[in-house]
N, C-alpha and C positions, 0 to 999 in steps of 0.2 A: 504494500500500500504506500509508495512513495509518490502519488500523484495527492498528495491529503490537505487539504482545506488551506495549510499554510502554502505547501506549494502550488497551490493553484494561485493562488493572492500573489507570490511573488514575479511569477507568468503573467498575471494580468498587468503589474508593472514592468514589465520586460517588454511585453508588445504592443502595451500602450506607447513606447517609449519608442520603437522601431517602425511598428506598421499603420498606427492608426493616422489617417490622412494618406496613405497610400490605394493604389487601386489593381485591383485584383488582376491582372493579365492576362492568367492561365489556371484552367482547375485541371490537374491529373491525377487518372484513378493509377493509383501507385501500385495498389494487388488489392486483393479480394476484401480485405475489413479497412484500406487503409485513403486516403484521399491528401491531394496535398494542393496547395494555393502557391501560384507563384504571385506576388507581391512587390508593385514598386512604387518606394517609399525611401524619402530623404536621399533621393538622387540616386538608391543602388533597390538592386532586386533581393530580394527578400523569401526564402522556403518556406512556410510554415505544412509541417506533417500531423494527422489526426488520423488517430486507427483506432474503433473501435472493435480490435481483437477480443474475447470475452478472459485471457488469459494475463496478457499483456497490452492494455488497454493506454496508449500513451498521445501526448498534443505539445510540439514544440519545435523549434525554427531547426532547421538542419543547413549546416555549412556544402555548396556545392548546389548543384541542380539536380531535381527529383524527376524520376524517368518514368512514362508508363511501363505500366508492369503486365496490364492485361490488355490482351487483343479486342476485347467487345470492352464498355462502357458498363457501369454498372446504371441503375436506375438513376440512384443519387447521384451519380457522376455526371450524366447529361441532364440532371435538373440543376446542377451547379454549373454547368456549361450555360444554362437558360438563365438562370437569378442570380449568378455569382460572377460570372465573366463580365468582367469591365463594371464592376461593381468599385464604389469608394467606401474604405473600412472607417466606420465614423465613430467606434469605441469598442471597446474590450470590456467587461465585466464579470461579476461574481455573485452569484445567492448567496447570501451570508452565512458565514460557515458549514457551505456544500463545496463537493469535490465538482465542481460542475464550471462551464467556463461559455462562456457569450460574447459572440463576436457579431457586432451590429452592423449593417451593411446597409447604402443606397445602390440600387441596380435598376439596370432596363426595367423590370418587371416592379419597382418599387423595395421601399424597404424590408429584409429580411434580419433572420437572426439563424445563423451557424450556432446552434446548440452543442457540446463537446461534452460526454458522463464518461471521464475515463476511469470507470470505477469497475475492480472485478466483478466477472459472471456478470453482470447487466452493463454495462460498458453500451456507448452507442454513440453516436453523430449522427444528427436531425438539420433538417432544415424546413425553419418555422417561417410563414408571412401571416400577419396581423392572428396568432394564437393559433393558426392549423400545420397540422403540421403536410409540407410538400410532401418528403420523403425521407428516408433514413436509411442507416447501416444494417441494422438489427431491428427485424419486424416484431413487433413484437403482439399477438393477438390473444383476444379473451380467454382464450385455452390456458394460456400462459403464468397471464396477469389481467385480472377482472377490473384493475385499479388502475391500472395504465396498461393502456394500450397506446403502441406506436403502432402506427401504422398509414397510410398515405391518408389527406380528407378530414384525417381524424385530429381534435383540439390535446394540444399536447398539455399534458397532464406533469408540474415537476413530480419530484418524490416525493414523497409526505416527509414532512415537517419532524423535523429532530424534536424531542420531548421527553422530560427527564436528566438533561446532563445541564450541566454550571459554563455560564461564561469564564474560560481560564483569565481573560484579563480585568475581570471585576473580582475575582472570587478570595473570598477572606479566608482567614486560619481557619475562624470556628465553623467556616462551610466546608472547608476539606475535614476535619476532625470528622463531621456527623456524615459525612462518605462513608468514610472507616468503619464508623461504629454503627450503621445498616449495614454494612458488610458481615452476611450472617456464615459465607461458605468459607471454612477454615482450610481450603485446598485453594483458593484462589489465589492468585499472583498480584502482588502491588499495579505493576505494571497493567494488568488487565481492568482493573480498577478502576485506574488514570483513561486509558483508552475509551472506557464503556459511559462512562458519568461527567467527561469534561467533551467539553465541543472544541472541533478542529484538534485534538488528541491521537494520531492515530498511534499505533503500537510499535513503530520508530522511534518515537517520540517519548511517547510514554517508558520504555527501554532508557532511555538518554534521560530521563527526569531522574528515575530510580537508582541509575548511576551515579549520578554526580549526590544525592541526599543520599546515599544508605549503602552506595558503594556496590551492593551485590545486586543484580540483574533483575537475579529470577526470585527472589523475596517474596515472601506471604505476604498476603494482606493483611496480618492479624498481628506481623510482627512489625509493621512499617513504624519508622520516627515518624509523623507527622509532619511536625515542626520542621523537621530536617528536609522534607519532602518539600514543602511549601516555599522554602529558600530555592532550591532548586529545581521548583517551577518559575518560579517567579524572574531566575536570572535569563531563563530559556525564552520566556511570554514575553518581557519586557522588550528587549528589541523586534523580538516575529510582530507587538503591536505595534510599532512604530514601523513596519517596512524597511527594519535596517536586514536588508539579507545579507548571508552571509554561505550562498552555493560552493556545495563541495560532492564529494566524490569516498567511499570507504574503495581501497586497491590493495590485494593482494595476492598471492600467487595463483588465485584465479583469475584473477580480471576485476573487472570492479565491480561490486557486491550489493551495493548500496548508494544513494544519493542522498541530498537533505539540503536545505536552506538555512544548515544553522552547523556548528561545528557537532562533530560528533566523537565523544571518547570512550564510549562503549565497546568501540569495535577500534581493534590496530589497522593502519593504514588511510585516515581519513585526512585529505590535503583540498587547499579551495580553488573552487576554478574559477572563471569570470559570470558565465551566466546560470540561469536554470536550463535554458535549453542548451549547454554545452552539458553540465550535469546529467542530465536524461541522453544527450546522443554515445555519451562515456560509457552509461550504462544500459542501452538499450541497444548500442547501434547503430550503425548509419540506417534507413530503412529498408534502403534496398541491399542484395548481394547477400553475402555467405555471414557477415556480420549482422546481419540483420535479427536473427537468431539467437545469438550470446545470449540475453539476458532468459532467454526459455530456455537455457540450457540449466544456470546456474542450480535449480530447485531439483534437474534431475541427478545432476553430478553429485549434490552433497548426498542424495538416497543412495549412491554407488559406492560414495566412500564410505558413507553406515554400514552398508552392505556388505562391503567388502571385508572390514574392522570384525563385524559378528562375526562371520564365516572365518577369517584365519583364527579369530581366539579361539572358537567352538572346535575347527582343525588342532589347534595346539591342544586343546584341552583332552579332545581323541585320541589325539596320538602319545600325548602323558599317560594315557590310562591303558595304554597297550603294557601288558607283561611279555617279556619274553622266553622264550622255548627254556634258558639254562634258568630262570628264578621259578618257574611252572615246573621242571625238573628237580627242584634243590625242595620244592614240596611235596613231592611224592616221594621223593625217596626219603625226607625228614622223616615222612608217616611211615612208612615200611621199617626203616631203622628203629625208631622208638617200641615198634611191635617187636622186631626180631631180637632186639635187647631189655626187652621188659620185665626179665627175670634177674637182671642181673644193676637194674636199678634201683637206688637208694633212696629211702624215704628224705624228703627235702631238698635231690638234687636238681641241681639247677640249671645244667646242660647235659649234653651229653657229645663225645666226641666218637665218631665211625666213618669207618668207611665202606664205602657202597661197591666200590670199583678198587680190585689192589693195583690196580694202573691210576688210581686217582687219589689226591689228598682228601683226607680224612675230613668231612662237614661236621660244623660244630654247630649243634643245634640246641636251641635255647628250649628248658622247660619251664611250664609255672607248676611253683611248687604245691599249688592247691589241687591240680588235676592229679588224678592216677597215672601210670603208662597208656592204658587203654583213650581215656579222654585226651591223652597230648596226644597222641597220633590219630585219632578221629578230629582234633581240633586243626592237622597238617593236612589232615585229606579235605577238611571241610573248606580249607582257603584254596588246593589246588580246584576244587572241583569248579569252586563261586570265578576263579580266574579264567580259567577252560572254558565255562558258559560266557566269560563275559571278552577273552579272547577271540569267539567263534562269531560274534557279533561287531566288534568294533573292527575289525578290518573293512566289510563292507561300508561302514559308517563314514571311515577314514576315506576311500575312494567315492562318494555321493557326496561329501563336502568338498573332495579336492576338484571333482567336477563340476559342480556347482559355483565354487571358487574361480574357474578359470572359466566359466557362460559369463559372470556379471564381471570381470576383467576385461573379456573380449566388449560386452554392453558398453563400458566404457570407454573401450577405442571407438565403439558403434556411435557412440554421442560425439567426443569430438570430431569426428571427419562428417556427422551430418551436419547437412546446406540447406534443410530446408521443415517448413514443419511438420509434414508428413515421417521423414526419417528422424526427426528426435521424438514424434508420439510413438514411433515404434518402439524404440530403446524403452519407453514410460510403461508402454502397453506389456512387453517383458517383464518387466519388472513387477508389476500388480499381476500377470499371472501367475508368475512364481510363490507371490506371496511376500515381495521385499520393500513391497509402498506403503511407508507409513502415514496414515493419513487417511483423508475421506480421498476413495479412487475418481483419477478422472477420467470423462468419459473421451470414445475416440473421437479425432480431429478430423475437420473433414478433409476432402484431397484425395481420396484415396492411399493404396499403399505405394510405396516407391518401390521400385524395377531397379535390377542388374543394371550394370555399365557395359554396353558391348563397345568395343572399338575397333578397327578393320587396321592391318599393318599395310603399309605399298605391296606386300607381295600379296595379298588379300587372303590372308590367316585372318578368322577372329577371334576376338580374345575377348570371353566375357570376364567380367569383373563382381563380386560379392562385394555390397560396402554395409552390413548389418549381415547381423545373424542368420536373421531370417532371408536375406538375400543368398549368403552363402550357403544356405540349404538349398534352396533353386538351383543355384548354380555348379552345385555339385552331383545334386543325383536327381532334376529332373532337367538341364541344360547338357548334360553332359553324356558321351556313351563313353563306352570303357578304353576305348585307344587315343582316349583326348589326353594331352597334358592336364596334371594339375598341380599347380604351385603354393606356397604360403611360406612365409618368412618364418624361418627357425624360431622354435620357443617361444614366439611371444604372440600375443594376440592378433591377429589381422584376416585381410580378406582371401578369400578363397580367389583365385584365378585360375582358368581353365585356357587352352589354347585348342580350338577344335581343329582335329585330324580331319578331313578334306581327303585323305588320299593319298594326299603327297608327304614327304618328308619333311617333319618340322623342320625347319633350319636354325642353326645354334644363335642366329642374331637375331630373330621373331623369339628364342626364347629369352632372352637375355631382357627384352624389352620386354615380356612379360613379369620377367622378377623382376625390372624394377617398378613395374607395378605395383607386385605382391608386396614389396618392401617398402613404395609409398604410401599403401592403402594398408600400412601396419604401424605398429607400438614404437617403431625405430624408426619412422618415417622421416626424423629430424637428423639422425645419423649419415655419417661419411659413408659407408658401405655395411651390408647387411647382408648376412647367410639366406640364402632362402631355398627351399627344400623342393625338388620337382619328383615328381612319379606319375604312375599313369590311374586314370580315374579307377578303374578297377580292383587297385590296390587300394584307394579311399574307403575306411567303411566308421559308418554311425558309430558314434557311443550308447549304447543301451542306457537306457533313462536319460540320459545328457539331454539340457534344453539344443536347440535347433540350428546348425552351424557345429556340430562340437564333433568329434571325429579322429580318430586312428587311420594312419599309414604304415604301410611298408615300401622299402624296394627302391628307395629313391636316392637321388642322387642331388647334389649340392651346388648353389652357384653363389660366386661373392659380387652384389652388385652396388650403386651407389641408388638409392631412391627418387624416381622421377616421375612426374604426372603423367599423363595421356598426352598433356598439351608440349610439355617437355617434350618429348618423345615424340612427337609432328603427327600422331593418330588420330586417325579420322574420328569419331564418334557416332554412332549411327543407333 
């Protein structure tokens, strides 16, 4: 939620500051939820981008020119061509403390209003003349929502009315105290508090308050300073009420995490940039291209590295619990010994030294001196037998985690090399199959699924390509017959490549360009040169229970190549 009530307010001074008095030029539909304005204003042109994605739902100026993305026009796009072209933007505005943003317009057709809710799951972009609305992003009909309805014709309806929380920048000590003390649920988070009961709060923010009063983050409600609280609300509100922004950025070895109009020390890595809409294109993307996706990536990589953390401890924890064949042997024979010498031991002793093997040193085996002979060697056999039952089980256990372990390894190389958002719901949609989504699931994206990479060499070999899981199952045992090559980069996660047989004899330079495919489209893809492993598909075969992509070789032979695209490598794409 970093589009929240403060930062929409400091947007509305951003592009009061840049666009209003400027006049709209150009409306392009950028892709499927997203619309952009070219704008010229104070002598230069001017980007503003609005997408009501229901995910990533964002509105702000982007550095560069905004390209169409789609072949047809959406609806809203040629009624923006009709009310919005050569229109003059005559203000910017805000509903008080809504996440909501109004951009007022005089055009051919008279005055409108570019409505922008870039709020998750209901997220949209409308366009209103004199309270009806034209058209929008996201239709939204009575089935849906009985209370609003978007939809063309129809009077647009805002959202109901915030009710029950406190102005943060009037709000006194003894009205945060009696916050508190209604706080009846002893599981609740300070933080969640701040968020639900103060307006313009979102849970950024509210995070960032609790920090700075009480030091720890994730705090109960029941255990909050107050007073301590109230100081550091009050240092956070004081400037957001006066418009002194202060846009920044949280960056660290993932890319940047977080944005905010006000500093933030909850999180390491937060440094300031010049605008809001630099802040948002840092973390969201430029709109178009392979970066445009970053920020829908973030939410699914941290569930990969939870993921992954469970599964090696749960592995380490298996593989602790493995006994071996000589400490399983050193108990059976303790029990056998204690029997074959039980006539010859003495009340209270406390070991006993034999041996089993006269080729072997004699085991020294500890008794307690409470049991009989007979109870200390039923107590030797009773721990071999509980290790036996629990040896015959945990090997299996050991290989369904290590395979499991190395599917959401591979998922993770699956997220970073995808380009688009079809192939990152795939990596999403794995994962909640499996059972490793924490959280409410979300549902799938539309687009369809993504397709293999084929690509055609000059000598017109083709080479298909796996870039997910579920690709490299395609591409391995239903793209493929058994005299095809198939390639993948030694050890470590990546795609499956195939080079179809045709007939003719592969040639060592068709395959050479195909590992460095496999080697680009893998875990080492940033490396100087990389092993990658070729044999022929018939030696390829499934892992039993392995999720989809996971798979055993033999027979194969080895190449060292340095890793390079398609486009590197002068291949057609077809």
């Amino acid at each position: 939620m970093y589009f929240d009530a403060f930062t929409i307010s400091a947007l509305v001074d951003e592009l009061t500051e840049t666009i209003v008095g400027g006049r709209v030029q150009d409306a392009i539909d950028v892709d499927a939820t997203g619309l952009g304005l070219e704008i010229y204003a104070n002598r230069e042109r001017h980007y503003l981008y609005m997408n009501a994605d229901q995910q990533l739902p964002r509105v702000h100026l982007v550095q560069g020119k905004l390209r169409r993305g789609l072949t047809k026009p959406t609806q809203l796009g040629l009624a923006f061509r009709s009310y919005v072209e050569d229109a003059l933007v005559t203000g910017i505005s805000q509903p008080a403390w809504e996440r909501i943003l109004h951009i007022e317009l005089t055009g051919p057709k008279g005055d409108v209003i570019i409505i922008i809710e870039p709020m998750e799951r209901r997220s949209n972009v409308l366009l209103v003349q004199n309270g009806t609305i034209i058209d929008c992003i996201q239709r939204v009909g009575p089935e849906e929502n009985s209370y609003r309805l978007s939809l063309p014709a129809h009077e647009y309806v805002p959202p109901p009315p915030l009710t029950g929380r406190h102005d943060p920048t009037t709000l006194t000590l003894d009205a945060l105290r009696g916050i508190f003390e209604q706080e009846s649920d002893t599981k609740r988070k300070t933080q969640q508090v701040l968020s639900s009961r103060l307006l313009g709060v979102s849970p950024l923010l509210a995070k960032e308050i609790v920090h700075r009063g009480c030091a720890v983050v994730n705090q109960k409600a029941n255990e909050a300073d107050v007073a301590a609280l109230y100081d550091a609300l009050n240092e956070l509100i004081a400037p957001l009420s006066q418009h002194e922004w202060q846009p920044g950025v949280v960056e660290n070895d993932d890319g940047v995490v977080a944005f905010s109009v006000y500093p933030i020390t909850h999180l390491v890595g937060w440094r300031p940039v010049d605008t809001v809409s630099a802040a948002a294109v840092a973390y969201y993307g430029q709109p178009t291209g392979e970066d445009a996706y970053k920020a829908a990536k973030i939410p699914v990589r941290e569930q990969i590295r939870e993921t992954i953390a469970k599964l090696s401890a749960k592995l380490d924890s298996l593989e602790a619990s493995l006994v071996d064949d000589a400490e399983l042997e050193y108990l059976r024979k303790s029990g056998e010994l204690i029997l074959a010498y039980q006539y010859m031991l003495e009340p209270g002793q406390a070991e006993l030294r034999a041996q089993y093997d006269p080729d072997e040193p004699e085991l020294v085996i500890a008794l307690d001196t409470s049991l009989s002979p007979v109870e200390n060697s039923q107590r030797y056999f009773d721990k071999y037998n509980r290790a036996k039952r629990a040896l015959e089980g945990v090997p299996q256990l050991v290989e369904e985690t290590r395979n499991e372990l190395a599917f959401v390894e591979q998922l993770a190389l699956d997220l970073e090399i995808a380009s688009n958002w079809p192939e990152i719901d795939e990596v999403r949609q794995a994962l909640q199959q499996k059972g490793h989504w924490r959280g409410k699931k979300a549902g799938r994206v539309g687009g369809g699924q993504s397709a293999p990479l084929r690509v055609v060499t000059k000598s017109g070999h083709q080479i298909w390509i796996g870039r997910n899981s579920r690709q490299n199952d395609i591409v391995t045992f239903k793209r493929s017959s058994g005299d095809d090559l198939w390639l993948h980069a030694h050890d470590v996660p990546g795609s499956h490549v195939i080079i179809k047989y045709d007939g003719r004899e592969i040639p060592e330079d068709v395959i050479l360009q195909a590992a460095s495919l496999a080697a680009y489209y893998s875990a080492k893809r940033d490396e100087g040169s990389v092993l990658v492993d070729v044999t022929r598909c018939k030696y390829v075969k499934k892992i039993k229970g392995a999720g989809p992509g996971m798979v055993t070789y033999r027979n194969e032979e080895t190449r060292t190549v340095a890793p390079m695209s398609e486009a590197e490598l002068g291949l057609e794409r077809r």
